[in-house]
C-alpha positions as CSV (number, residue, x, y, z in Angstrom):
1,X,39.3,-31.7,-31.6
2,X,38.3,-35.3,-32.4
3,X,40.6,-37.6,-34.4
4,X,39.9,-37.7,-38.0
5,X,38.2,-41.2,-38.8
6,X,36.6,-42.7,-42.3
7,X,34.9,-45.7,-41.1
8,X,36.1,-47.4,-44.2
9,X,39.5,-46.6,-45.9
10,X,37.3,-46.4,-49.1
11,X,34.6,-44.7,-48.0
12,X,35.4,-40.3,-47.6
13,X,32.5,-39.1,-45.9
14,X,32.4,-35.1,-45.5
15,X,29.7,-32.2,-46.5
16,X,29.3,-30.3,-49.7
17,X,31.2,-26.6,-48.9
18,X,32.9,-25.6,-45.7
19,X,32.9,-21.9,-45.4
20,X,29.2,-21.3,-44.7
21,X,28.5,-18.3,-42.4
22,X,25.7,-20.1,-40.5
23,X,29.1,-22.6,-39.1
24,X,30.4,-19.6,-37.6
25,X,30.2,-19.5,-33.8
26,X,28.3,-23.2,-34.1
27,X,31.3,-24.9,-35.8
28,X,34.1,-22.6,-36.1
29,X,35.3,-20.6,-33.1
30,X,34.3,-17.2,-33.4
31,X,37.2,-15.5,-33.4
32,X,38.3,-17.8,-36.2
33,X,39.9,-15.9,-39.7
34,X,37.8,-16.8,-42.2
35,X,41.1,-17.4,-44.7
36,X,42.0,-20.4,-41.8
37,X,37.7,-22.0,-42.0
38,X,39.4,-24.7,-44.5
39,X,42.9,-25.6,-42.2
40,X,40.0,-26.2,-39.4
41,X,37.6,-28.2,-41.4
42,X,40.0,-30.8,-42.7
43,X,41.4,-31.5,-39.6
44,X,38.3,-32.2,-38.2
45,X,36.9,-34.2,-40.9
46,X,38.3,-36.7,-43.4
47,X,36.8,-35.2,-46.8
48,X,35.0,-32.6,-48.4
49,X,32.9,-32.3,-51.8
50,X,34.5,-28.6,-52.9
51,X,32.2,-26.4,-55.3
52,X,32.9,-24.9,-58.2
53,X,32.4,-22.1,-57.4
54,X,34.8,-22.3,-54.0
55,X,38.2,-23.7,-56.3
56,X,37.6,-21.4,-59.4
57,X,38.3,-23.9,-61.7
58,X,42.3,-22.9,-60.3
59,X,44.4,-25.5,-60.3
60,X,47.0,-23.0,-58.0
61,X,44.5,-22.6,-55.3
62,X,43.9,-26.5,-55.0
63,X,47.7,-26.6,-54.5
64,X,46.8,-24.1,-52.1
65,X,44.6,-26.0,-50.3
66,X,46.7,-29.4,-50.2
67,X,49.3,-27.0,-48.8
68,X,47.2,-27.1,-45.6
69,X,45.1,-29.9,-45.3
70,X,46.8,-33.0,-43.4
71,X,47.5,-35.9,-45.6
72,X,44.6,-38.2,-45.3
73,X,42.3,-35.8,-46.1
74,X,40.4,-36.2,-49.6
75,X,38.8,-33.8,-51.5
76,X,36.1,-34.0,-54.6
77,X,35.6,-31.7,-56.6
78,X,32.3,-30.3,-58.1
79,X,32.2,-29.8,-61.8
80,X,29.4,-27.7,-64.0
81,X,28.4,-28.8,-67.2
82,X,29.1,-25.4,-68.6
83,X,32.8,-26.0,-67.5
84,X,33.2,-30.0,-68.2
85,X,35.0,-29.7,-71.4
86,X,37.8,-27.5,-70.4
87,X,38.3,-29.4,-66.9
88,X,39.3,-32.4,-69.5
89,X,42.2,-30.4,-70.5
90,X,43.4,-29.5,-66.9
91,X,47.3,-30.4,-66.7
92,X,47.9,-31.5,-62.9
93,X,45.4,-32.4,-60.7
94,X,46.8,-32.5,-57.0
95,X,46.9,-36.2,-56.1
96,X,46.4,-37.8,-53.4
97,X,44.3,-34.8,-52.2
98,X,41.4,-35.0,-55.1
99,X,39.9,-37.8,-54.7
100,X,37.7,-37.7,-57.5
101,X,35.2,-35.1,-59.8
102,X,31.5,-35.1,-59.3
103,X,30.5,-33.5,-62.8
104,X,26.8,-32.2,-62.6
105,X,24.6,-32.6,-65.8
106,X,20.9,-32.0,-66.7
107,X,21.3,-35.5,-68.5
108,X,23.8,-37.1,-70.4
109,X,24.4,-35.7,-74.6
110,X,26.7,-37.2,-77.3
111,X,28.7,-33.8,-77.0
112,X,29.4,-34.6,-73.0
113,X,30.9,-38.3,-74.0
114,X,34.1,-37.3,-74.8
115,X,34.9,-34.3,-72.3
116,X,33.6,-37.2,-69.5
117,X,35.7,-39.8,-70.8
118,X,39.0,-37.7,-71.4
119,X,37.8,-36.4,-67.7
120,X,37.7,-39.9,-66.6
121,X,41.3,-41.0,-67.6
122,X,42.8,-38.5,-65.3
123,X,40.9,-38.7,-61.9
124,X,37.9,-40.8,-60.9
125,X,34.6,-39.6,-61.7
126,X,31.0,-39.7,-61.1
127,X,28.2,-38.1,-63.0
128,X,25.1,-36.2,-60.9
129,X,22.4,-36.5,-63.6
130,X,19.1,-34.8,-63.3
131,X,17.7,-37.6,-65.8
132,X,19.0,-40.7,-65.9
133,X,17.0,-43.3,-68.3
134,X,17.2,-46.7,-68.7
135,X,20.7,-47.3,-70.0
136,X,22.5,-44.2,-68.8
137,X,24.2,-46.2,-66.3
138,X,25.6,-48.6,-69.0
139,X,26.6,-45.5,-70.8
140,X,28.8,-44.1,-68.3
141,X,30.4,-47.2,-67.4
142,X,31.5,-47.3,-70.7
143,X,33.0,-43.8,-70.1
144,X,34.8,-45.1,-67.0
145,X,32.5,-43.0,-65.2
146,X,29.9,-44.0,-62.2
147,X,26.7,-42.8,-61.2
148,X,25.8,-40.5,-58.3
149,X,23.4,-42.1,-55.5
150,X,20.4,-39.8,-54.3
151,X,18.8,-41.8,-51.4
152,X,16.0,-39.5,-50.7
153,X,15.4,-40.5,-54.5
154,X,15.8,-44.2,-53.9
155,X,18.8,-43.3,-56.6
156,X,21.5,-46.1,-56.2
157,X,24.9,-45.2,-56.5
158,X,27.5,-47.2,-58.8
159,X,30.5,-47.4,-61.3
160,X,33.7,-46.8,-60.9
161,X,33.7,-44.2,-58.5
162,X,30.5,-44.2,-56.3
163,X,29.2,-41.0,-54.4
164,X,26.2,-40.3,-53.3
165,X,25.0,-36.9,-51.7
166,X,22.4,-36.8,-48.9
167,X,20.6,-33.6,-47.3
168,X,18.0,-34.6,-44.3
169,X,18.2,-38.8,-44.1
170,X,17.2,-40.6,-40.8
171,X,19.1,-42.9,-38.7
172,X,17.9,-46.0,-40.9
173,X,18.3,-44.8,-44.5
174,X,21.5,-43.2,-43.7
175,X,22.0,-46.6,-42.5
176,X,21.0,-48.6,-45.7
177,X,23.3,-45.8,-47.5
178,X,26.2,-46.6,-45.9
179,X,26.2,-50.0,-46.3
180,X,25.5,-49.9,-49.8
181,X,28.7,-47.7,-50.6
182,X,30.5,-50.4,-48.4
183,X,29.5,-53.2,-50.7
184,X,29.1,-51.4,-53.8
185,X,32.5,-52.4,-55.8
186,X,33.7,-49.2,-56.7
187,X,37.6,-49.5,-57.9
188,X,37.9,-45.6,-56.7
189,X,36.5,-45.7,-53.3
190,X,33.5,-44.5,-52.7
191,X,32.2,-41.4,-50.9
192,X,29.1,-39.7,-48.9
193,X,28.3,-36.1,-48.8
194,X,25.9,-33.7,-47.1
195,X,24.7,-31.2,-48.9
196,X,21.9,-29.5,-46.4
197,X,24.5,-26.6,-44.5
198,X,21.9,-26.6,-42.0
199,X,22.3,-30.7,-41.2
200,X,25.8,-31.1,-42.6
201,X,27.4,-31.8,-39.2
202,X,24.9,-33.7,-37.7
203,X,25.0,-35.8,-40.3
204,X,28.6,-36.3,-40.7
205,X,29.0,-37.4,-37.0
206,X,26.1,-39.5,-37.4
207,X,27.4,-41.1,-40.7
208,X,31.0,-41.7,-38.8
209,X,29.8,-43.2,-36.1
210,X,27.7,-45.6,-37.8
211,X,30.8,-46.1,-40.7
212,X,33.0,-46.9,-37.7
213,X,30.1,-49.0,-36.1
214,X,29.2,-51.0,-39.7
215,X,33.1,-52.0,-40.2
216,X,33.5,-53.4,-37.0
217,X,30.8,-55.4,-37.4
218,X,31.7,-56.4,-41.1
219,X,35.2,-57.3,-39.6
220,X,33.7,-59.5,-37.2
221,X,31.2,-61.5,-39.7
């Protein structure tokens, strides 16, 4: 198995879900319990954007999870708009393990403001906005909260806490990605994520190497 590696001590990079069926025989070992896909994953890779749908919201099952993973691996986790106001009142979130929230929204309302900040005051978070008008981003920052990137959208991640998510990308824009969330100051960290199960791996080996490849040659300069 190779070593775990981040390119950048700031910078997770990882896909979006990890127990996909099509993995199965081309990732994970055939033979493979499904209930042990996760322990495999994180040691193979150094982060992973988790569903909702795959964590509940259950805070006990993401204890669960940092139970097994080693302790370098980070983990964001997905948030719906229909759930954002009660994952504001969430008690303990497992730290170091989640990295950050990616909270998805169809575009940002006055009634999201609050549950976003609040959000925001406990764990670092970026906002995925279907619409994002001129001054959203100023609006979030004032939350504390950052804006997801979309390459393929020529959508430019920032704030606090800067993601962006990727599905088919070519060597050169993955490129230009990377080295954006490298210089982007993000107080957080920043993070990249695949979201394409069918390119996911290709893509995080790709964006590894060229992390690894881009920090050496930062160090260097």
């Amino acid at each position: 198995m190779a070593p775990m590696t981040s390119g950048s001590p700031s910078l997770l990079i990882g896909a979006r879900g990890y127990a996909h069926a099509s993995w199965e025989g081309a990732f994970y070992p055939d033979n493979l319990p499904p209930e042990w896909r996760f322990l495999f994953y994180s040691h193979r890779y150094p982060a992973l954007l988790m569903p909702t749908h795959a964590w509940g919201p259950d805070g006990t099952r993401l204890a669960a999870f940092g139970e097994e993973a080693p302790a370098g691996f980070r983990m964001v986790l997905e948030i719906s708009e229909k759930s954002l106001p009660q994952m504001a009142q969430v008690a303990a979130w497992p730290r170091p393990l989640v990295a950050g929230c990616l909270v998805r929204l169809s575009r940002l309302d006055a009634a999201h403001r609050e549950p976003l900040a609040a959000l925001a005051r406990a764990v670092p978070v970026t906002a995925d906005l279907r619409s994002c008008p001129a001054g959203c981003r100023e609006d979030l920052a004032a939350l504390g909260v950052g804006v997801c990137g979309r390459p393929a959208a020529g959508r430019a991640p920032g704030g606090p806490f800067a993601v962006s998510l990727v599905d088919r990308i070519d060597r050169r824009a993955l490129g230009a990605a990377l080295q954006g969330l490298m210089a982007v100051e993000a107080q957080a960290g920043s993070a990249l994520f695949f979201c394409d199960r069918a390119t996911a791996l290709a893509g995080i080996e790709e964006a590894l190497l060229l992390a690894d490849l881009l920090a050496g040659s930062q160090a260097r300069s």
